[in-house]
N, C-alpha and C positions, 0 to 999 in steps of 0.2 A: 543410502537414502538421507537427505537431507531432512530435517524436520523445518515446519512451519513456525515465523517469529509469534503469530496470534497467540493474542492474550487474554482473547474476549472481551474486550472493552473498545470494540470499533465503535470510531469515532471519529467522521473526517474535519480535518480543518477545512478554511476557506481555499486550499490550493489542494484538496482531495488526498492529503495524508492522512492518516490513519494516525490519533493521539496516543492510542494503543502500543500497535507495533513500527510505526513509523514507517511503511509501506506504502506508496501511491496506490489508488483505486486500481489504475491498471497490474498493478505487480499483486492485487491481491486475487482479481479476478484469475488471473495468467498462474497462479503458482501453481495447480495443484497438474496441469498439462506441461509444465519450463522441465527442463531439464537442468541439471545437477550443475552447469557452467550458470546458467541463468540465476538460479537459487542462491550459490556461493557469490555473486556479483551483489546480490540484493542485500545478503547479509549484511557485507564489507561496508555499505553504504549507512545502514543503520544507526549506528553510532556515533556518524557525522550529523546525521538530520536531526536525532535529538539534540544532541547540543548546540546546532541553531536555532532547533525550532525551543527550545529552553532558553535561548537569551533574548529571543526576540517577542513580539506579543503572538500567542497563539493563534488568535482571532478565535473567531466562534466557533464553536463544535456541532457536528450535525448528524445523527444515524445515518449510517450511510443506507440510501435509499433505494429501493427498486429499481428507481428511473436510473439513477446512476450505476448500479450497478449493468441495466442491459447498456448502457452508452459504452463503458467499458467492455463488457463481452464484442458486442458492433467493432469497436478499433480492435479487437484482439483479431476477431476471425477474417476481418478487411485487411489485417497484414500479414495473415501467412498466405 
């Protein structure tokens, strides 16, 4: 089992990462159904996105919202 990056401090920027764990909306919505290939892909990715999203300006932070979140659910179950 892989475990989840949450850190409890969601927070999306302007392009729907997550300032917390560094996650797209979608990959947050999607973790808890991905399987163990999908999860280890997300990981590996994390560590690059902070340290872009660290050099570059964050933009604004937003709770990530209800709306947003069903928008995300919508693309998840319209592509399986």
């Amino acid at each position: 089992m892989i475990h989840s990056p949450c850190v409890a401090k969601c927070a999306l920027n302007d392009d729907d990462i997550c300032m917390g764990c560094y996650r797209t909306i979608d990959e947050i919505v999607g973790w808890s159904a991905a399987d163990d290939g999908f999860k280890t892909e997300v990981w590996k990715k994390l560590a690059q996105r902070k340290t872009e999203l660290s050099k570059g300006e964050l933009g604004e932070r937003n709770s990530i919202s209800r709306q947003k979140w069903l928008e995300a659910e919508a693309r998840k179950y319209h592509s399986e």
